[in-house]
C-alpha positions in Angstrom: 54.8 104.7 171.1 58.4 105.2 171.3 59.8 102.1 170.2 63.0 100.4 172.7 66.0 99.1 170.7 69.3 97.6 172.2 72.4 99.2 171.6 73.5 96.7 169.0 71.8 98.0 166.2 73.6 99.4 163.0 73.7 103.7 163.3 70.7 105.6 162.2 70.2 106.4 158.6 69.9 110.1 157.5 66.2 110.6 155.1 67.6 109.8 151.9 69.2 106.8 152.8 65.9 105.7 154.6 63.7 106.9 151.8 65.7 104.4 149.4 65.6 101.7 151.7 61.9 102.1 152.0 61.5 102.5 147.8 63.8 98.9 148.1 61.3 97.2 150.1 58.0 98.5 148.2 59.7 97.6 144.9 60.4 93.6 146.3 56.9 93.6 147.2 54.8 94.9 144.5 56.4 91.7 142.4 53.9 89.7 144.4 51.3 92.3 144.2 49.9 93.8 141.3 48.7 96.8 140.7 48.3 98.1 144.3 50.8 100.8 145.0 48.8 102.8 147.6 48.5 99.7 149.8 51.9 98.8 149.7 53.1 102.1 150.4 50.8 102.0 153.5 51.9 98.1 154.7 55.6 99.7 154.0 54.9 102.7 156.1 53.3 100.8 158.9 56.0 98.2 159.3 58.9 100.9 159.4 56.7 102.8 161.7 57.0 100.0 164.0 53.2 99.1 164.4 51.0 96.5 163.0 48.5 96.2 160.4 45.0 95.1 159.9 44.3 93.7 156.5 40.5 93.3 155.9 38.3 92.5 152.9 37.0 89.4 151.6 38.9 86.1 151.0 41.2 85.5 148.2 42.6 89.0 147.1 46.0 88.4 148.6 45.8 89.5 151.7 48.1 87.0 152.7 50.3 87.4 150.1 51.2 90.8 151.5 51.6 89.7 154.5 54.4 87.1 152.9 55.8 89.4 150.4 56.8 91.9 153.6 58.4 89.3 155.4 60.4 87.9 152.4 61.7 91.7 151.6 62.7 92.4 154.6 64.5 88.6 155.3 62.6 88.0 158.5 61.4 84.7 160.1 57.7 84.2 158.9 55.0 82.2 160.8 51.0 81.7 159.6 48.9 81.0 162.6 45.5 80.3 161.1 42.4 81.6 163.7 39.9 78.7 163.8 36.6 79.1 166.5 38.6 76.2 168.4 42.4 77.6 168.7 43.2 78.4 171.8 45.4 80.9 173.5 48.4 78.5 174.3 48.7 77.4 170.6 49.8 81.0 169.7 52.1 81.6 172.6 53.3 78.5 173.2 53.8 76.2 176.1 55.7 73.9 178.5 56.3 70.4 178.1 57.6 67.8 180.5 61.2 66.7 179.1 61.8 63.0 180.6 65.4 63.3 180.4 65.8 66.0 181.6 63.2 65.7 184.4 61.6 69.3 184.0 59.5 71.0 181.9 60.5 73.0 179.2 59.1 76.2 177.2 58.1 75.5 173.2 57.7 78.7 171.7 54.4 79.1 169.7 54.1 80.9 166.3 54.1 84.3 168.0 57.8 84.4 168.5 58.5 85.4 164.3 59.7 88.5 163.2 56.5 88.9 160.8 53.2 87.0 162.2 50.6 86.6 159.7 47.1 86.5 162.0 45.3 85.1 159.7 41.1 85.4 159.2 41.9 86.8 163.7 38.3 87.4 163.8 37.1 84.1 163.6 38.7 83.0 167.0 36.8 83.8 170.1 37.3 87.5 172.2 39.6 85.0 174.7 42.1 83.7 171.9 41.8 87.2 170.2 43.0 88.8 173.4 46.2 86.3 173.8 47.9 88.9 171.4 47.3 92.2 173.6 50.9 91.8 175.3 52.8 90.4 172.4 51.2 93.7 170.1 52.0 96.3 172.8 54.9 95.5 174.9 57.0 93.3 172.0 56.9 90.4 175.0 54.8 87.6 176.3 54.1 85.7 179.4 53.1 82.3 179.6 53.0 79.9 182.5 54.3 82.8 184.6 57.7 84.0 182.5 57.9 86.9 180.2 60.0 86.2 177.4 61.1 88.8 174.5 60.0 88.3 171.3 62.3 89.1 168.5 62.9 92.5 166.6 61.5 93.3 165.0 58.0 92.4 165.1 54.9 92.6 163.3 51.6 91.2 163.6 49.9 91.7 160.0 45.9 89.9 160.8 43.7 89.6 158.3 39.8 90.5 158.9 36.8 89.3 157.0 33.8 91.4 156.7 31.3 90.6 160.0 28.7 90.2 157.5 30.8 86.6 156.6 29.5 83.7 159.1 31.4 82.4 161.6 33.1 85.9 162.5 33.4 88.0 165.7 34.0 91.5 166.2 37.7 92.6 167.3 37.5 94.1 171.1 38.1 98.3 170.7 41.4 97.5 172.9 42.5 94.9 170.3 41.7 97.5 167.2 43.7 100.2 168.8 46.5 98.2 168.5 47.1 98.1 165.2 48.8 101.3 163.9 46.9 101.1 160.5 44.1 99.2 158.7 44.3 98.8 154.9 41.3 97.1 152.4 43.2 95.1 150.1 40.1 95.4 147.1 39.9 93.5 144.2 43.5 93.3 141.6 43.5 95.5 138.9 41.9 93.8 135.7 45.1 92.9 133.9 46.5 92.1 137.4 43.6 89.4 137.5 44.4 88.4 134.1 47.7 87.3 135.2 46.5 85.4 137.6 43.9 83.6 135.5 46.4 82.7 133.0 48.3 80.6 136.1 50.5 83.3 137.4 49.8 82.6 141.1 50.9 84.3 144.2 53.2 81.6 145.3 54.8 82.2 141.7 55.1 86.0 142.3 56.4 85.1 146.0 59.3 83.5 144.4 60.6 86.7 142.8 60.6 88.5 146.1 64.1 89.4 147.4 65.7 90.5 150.4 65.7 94.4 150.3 67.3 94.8 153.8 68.2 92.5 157.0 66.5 92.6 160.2 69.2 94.8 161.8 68.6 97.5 159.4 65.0 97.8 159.7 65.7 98.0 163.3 67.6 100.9 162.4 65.0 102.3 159.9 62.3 102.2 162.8 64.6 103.9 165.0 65.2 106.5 162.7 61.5 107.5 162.3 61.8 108.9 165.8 64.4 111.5 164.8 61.9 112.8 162.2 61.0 116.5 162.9 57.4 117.6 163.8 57.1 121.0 164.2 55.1 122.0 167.6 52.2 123.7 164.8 52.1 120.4 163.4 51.1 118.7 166.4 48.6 121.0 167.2 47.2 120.3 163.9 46.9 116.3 164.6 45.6 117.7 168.4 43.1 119.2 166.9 42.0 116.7 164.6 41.8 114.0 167.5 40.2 116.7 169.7 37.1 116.6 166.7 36.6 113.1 167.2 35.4 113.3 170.3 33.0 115.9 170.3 29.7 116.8 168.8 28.6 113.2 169.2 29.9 111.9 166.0 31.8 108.7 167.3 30.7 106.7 170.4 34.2 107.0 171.5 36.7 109.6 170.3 40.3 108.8 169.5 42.3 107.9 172.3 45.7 109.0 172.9 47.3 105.8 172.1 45.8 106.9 168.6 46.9 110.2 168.5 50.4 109.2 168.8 50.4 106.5 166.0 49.0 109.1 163.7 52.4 111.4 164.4 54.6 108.1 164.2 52.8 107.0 161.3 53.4 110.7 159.8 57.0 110.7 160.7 57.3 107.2 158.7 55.4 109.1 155.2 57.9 111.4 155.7 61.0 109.2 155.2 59.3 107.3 152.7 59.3 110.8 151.1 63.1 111.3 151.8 62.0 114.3 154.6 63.6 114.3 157.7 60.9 116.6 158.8 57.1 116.3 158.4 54.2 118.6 156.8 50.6 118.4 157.4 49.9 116.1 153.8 51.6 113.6 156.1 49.5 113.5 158.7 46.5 114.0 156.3 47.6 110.8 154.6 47.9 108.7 157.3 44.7 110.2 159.1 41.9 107.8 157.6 44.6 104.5 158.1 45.5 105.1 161.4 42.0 106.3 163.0 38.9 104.5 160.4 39.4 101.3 162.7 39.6 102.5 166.1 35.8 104.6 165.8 32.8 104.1 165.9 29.4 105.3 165.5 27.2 106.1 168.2 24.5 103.9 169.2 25.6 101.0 167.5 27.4 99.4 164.0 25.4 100.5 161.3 25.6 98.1 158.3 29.1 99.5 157.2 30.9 101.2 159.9 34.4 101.1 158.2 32.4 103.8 155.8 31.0 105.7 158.2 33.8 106.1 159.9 36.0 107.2 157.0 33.1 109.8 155.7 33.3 111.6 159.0 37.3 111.5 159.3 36.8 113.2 155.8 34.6 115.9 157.5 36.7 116.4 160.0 39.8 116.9 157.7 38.1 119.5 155.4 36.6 121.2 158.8 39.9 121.7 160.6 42.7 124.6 159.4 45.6 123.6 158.1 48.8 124.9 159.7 51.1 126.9 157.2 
């Protein structure tokens, strides 16, 4: 997962500077949501981590706000691209169109090309428009009609899910899922937090009060920090372990693959910052276990009505099973 940067970019930050650049960003966007601190700190961790993030619960608890808020605090270009049965794979990439002046075609860039793209309900689009974000998610590029072009830095893709059980939905392919570094469940606001909103203190209100925490160039910095975060060879033993659980005794159809396993360590190595560490301890990697891996399992011999569950009970087992490194 190690993440390419050009040469440009502002110098590294040492942890403490990091871990109040990260606080900076958290704080801008819990003033558009209320009331839920753990999943901000885990949208927070994932973006300076350099990965993406699956959103998923029902409609209309703010997943999209987040997804807005993020993009507003750290003052990148924002693009919506709202997954419909009929959209197709050129409307998120773009595409080439003939210029009479100038007697050629020429590229329009499609939504993708946004430093934060907000994938918005992904699983209602077919597996074939699903699948036109593959490239952009893993290799930061795309190629249409032939060309690869860069997209900018950085970039995140945070997609909202609904539940399967909701109609009109299709299941995200296993290699689209282990793209994303982490899933979150957004849950219903707090009750006062609900309250506010009630009384007329909408999203787009709270969206308003969002500011800039740092540029673009300095979270390009930030993300290249979190590769300079220790992990001690016993730590990564630890997370080998764990990984090495998932795919034996049966308990997942598929075990974690190693594209997993190393999100889990660059997802730890973000915690840590957050924490003001530049070195990581096993809570980190226990924190980010359930995030990171929940999405990419799952159970033998078919869904059962709630895989995200199942999933997270056995990760749980596997946790308390496996000895902690001191």
């Amino acid at each position: 997962m190690a993440i390419q940067r050009p040469a440009s970019v502002a110098p590294l930050f040492d942890a403490l500077s990091a871990h109040q650049m990260i606080s900076r960003i958290e704080r801008e966007v819990r003033r558009a949501i209320l009331g839920k601190d753990d999943v901000i700190r885990l949208a927070v961790t994932c973006l300076v981590a350099g990965g993406h993030l699956l959103v998923e619960d029902v409609p209309g608890v703010g997943k999209t706000t987040l997804a807005r808020a993020v993009a507003r605090a750290v003052g990148g270009s924002f693009r919506r691209i709202q997954f419909t049965s009929d959209l197709l794979p050129t409307d998120i990439l773009g595409v080439s169109i003939y210029d009479q002046e100038a007697g050629s075609f020429r590229f329009h860039p499609g939504p993708i090309f946004a430093n934060v793209v907000l994938a918005d309900e992904i699983n209602r689009a077919t597996p074939k428009t699903q699948s036109a974000l593959l490239e952009a998610m893993s290799d930061r590029q795309v190629t249409a009609e032939g060309e690869t072009r860069p997209l900018p830095e950085p970039f995140l893709v945070v997609a909202t899910q609904n539940p399967l059980e909701i109609v009109g939905t299709y299941p995200l392919p296993e290699s689209q899922l282990d793209r994303f570094l982490m899933r979150v469940v957004m849950g219903y606001p707090a009750p006062e937090a609900e309250v506010r909103l009630m009384a007329g203190h909408s999203h787009e209100d709270a969206l308003r009060h969002v500011s800039v925490a740092c540029t673009t160039a300095e979270l390009v910095a930030l993300q290249r920090t979190v590769v300079t975060v220790r992990i001690e060879d016993s730590l990564l033993q630890y997370v080998h372990a764990l990984v090495q659980r998932t795919r034996q005794g049966g308990t997942f159809a598929v075990g974690c693959s190693p594209r997993g396993a190393m999100a889990l360590v660059q997802a730890a190595r973000a915690r840590a910052l957050a924490e003001a560490r530049d070195y990581c301890v096993p809570d980190d990697v226990q924190r980010a276990f359930l995030p990171v891996l929940a999405h990419r399992l799952h159970p033998p011999g078919g869904m059962p009505e709630d895989g995200r569950a199942y999933a997270e009970d056995a990760l749980r087992r596997i946790l308390a099973s496996v000895p902690v490194p001191t």
